[in-house]
VOBA-1610 file (N, C-alpha, C; in pm, whole numbers, padded with zeros to 5 digits, always signed):
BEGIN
Unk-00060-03563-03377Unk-00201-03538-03356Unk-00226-03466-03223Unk-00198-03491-03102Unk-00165-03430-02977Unk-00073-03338-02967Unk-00005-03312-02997Unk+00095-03238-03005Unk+00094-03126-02893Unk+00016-03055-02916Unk+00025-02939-02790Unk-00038-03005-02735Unk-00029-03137-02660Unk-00083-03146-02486Unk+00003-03109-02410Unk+00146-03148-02474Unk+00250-03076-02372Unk+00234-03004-02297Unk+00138-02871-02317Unk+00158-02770-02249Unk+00073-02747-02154Unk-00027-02832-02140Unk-00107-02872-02054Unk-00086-02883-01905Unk+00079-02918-01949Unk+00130-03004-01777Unk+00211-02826-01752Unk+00212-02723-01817Unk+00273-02625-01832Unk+00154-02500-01721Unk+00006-02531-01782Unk-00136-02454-01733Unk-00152-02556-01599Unk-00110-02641-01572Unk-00082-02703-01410Unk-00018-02619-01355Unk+00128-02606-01407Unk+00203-02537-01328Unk+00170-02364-01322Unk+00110-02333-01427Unk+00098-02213-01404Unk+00022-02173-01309Unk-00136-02244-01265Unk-00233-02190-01199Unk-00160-02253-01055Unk-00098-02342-01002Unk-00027-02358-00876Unk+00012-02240-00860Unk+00091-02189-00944Unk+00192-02062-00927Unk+00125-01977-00903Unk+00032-01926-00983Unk-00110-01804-00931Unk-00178-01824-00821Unk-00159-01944-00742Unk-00208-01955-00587Unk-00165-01959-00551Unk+00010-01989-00557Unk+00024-01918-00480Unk+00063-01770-00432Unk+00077-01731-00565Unk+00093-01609-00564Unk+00001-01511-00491Unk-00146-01572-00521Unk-00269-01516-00447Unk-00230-01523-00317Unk-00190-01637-00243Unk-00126-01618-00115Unk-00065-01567-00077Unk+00051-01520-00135Unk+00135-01445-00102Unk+00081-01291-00085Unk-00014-01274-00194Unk-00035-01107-00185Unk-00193-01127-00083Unk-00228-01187-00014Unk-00295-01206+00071Unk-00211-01181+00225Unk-00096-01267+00246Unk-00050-01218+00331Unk+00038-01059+00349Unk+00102-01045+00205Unk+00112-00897+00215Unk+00010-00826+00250Unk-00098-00861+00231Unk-00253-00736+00311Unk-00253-00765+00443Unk-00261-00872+00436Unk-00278-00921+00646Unk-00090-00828+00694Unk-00006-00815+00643Unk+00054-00754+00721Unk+00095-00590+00706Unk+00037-00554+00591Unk-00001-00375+00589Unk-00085-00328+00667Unk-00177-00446+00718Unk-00261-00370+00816Unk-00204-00369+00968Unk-00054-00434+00964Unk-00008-00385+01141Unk+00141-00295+01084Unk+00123-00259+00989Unk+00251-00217+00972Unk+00210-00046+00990Unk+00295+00066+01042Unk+00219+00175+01060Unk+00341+00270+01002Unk+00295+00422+00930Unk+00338+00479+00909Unk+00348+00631+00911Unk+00408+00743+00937Unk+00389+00919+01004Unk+00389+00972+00854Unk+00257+01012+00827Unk+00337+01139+00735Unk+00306+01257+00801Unk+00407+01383+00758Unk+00418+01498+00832Unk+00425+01636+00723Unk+00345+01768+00782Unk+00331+01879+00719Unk+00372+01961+00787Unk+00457+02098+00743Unk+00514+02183+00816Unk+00564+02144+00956Unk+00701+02116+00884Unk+00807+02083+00946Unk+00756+01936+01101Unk+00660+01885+01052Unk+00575+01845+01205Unk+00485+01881+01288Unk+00436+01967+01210Unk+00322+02050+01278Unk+00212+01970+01256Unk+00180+01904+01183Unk+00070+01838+01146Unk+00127+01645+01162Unk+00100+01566+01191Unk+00110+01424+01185Unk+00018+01360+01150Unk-00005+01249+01042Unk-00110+01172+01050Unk-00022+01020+01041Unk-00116+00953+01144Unk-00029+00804+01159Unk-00165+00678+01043Unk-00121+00628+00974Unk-00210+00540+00894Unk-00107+00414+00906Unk-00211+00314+00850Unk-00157+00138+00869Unk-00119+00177+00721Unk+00002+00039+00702Unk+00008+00026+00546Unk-00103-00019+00459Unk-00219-00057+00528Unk-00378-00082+00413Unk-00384+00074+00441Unk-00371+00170+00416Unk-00411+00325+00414Unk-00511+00311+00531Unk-00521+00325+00658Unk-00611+00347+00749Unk-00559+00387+00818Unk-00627+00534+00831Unk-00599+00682+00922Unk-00586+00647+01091Unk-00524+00627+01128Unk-00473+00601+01254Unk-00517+00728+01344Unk-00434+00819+01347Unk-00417+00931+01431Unk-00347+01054+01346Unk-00449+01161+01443Unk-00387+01290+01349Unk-00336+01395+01467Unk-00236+01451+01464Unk-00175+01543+01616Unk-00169+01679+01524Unk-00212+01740+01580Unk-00200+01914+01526Unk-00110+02002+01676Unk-00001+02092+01635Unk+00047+02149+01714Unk-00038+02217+01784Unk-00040+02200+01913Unk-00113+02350+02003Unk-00101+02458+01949Unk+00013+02504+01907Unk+00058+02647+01857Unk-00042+02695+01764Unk-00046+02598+01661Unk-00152+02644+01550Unk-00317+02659+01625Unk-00370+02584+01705Unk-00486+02586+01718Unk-00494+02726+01814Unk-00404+02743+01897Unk-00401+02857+01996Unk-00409+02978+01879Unk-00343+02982+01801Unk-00331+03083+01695Unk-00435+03088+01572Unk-00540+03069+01629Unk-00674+02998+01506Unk-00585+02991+01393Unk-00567+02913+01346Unk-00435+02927+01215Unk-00551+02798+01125Unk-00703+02810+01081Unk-00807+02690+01047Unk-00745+02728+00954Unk-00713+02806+00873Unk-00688+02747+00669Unk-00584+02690+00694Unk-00446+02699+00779Unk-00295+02649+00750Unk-00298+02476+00791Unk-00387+02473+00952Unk-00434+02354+00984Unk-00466+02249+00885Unk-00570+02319+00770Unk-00630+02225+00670Unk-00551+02213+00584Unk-00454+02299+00551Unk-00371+02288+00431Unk-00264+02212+00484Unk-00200+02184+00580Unk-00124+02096+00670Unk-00155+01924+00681Unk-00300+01954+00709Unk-00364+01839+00736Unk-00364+01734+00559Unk-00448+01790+00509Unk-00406+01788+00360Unk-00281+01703+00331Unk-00205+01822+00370Unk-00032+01779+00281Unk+00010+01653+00422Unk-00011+01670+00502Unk+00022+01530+00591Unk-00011+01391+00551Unk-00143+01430+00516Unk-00246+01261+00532Unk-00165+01228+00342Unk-00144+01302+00232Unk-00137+01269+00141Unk+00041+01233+00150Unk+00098+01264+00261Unk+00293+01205+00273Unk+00245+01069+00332Unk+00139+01043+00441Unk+00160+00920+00495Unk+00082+00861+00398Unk-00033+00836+00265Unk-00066+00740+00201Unk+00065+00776+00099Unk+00137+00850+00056Unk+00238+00820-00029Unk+00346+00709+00083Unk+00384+00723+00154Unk+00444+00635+00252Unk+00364+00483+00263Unk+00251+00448+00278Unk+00184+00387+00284Unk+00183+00268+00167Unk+00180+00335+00022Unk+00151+00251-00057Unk+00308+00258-00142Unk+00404+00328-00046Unk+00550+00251-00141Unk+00567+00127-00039Unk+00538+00106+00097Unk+00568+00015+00166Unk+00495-00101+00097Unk+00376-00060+00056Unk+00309-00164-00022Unk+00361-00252-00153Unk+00394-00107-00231Unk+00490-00173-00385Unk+00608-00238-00341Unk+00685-00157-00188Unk+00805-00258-00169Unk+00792-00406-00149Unk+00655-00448-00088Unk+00638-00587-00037Unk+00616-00651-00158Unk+00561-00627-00298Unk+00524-00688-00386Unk+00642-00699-00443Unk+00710-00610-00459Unk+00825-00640-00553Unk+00898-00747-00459Unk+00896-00794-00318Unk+00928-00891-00225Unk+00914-01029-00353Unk+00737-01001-00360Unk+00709-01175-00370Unk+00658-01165-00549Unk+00728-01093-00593Unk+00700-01079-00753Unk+00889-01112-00798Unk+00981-01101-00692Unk+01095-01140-00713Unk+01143-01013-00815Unk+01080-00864-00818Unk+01096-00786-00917Unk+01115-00796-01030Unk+01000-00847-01053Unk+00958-00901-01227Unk+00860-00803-01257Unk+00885-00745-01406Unk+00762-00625-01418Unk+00705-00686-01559Unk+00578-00710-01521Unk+00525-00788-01609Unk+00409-00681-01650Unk+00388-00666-01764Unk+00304-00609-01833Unk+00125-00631-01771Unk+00080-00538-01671Unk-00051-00511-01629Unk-00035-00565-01512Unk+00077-00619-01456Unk+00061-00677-01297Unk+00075-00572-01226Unk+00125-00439-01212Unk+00107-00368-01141Unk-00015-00322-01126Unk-00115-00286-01228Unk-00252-00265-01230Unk-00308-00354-01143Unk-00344-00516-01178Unk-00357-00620-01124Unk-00333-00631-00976Unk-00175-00575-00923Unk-00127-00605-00805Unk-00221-00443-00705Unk-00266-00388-00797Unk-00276-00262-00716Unk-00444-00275-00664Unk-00539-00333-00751Unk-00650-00382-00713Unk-00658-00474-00573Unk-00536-00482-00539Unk-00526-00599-00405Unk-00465-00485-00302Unk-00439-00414-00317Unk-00336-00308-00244Unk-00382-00274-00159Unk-00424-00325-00033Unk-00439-00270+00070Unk-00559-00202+00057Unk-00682-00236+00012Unk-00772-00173+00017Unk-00914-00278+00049Unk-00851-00384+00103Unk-00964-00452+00147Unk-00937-00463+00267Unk-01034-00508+00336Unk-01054-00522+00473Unk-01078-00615+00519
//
């Protein structure tokens, strides 16, 4: 008649596990935001420094270019910089999850895990 209560003591263990899991990807955010990373355009001509939550730190443009009004290469530099350091940014991110996911690929947790990704504050 009871039969599936069993699994009851099973939805205990599961929702423990989802908090702590929530914890865990809580502290992965608290530490993307001191973790910092360079992406770079033409050859280094361009730098942009962002935290692993994607937040634009600092951007260095060579003298050379600005002395040389060089405004389209600047922007196209700038561009291809800021988009190496959020690609940098959010593998440091997938690396930490796959940390505390024990690299388990579970059908929609990456979706799931990516809604947490460093985009809160």
């Amino acid at each position: 008649m009871f039969k599936g209560l069993g699994n009851l003591a099973n939805l205990g263990d599961m929702m423990k596990q989802a908090s702590q899991m929530g914890a865990k990807v809580q502290e992965v955010q608290e530490r993307m935001k001191a973790l910092r990373v360079t992406g770079e355009a033409g050859g280094g001509l361009v730098q942009v420094d962002m935290t692993g939550s994607q937040e634009v730190l600092a951007v260095r443009i060579d003298a050379g270019l600005v002395e040389r009004n060089e405004r389209e290469m600047v922007e196209d530099l700038t561009a291809a910089a800021m988009n190496d350091a959020l690609a940098r940014a959010k593998q440091l991110h997938a690396d930490a999850m796959q940390e505390i996911t024990g690299g388990l690929n579970l059908p929609g947790m990456g979706d799931m895990l990516e809604k947490f990704g460093g985009q809160q504050q």
